[in-house]
C-alpha positions in Angstrom: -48.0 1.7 -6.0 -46.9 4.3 -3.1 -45.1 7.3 -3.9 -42.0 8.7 -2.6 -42.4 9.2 1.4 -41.7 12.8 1.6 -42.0 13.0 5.0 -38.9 10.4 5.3 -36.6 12.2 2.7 -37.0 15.8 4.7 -36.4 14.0 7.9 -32.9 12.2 6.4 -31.8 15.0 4.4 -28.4 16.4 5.3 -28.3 19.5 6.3 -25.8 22.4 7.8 -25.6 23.7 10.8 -27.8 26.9 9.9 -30.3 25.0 7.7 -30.7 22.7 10.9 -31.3 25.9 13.5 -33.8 27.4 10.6 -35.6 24.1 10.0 -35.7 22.9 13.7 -37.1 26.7 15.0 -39.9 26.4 12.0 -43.0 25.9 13.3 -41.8 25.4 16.8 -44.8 25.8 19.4 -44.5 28.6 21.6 -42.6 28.5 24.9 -40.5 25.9 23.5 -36.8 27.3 23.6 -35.3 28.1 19.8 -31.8 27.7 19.0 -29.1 29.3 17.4 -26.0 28.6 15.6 -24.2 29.3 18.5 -26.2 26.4 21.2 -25.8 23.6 17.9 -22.0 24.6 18.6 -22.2 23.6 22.0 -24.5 20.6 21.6 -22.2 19.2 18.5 -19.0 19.3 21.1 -21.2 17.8 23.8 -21.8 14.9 22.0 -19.5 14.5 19.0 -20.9 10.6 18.3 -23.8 12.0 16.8 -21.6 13.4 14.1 -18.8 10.6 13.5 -17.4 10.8 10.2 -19.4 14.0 9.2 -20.2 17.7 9.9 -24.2 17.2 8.4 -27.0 17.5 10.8 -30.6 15.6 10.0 -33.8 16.2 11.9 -33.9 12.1 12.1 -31.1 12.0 13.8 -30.4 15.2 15.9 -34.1 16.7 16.3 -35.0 14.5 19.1 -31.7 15.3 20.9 -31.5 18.8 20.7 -34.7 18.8 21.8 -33.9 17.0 25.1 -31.0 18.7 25.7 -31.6 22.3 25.3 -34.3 22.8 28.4 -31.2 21.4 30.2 -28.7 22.7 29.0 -30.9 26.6 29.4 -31.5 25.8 33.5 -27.9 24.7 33.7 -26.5 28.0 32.5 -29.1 30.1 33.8 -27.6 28.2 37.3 -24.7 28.9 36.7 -25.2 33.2 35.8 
């Protein structure tokens, strides 16, 4: 019999906004850009679907995301300065 997938449960585990940024900078590689409370502000408002019916962030759901639209969302303002 297989025990519980711990892996899985951190993945899906709600989290707020700042438990998210600490968790998502943790063992980040180096060079990769970190986040703060202030850019998960931005990327929540960007794309509000990702948090229908709820304030809680997951690493299941928004890790991949942020992720993708951080490097982005960096050039853009760097653009724009």
């Amino acid at each position: 019999m297989r025990g519980p997938d711990l892996d899985k449960e951190r993945s899906e585990r709600k989290l707020t906004l700042a438990q998210f940024s600490a968790t998502y900078n943790d063992g980040l590689p180096d060079g990769f850009p970190r986040v703060s409370p202030a850019l998960l502000r931005m990327f929540a408002k960007r794309y509000p679907h990702l948090f229908a019916n709820e304030d809680a962030w997951s690493l299941d759901r928004h890790r991949k995301q942020v992720m993708d639209w951080l490097p982005m969302h960096l050039r853009t303002s760097q653009e724009v300065a």
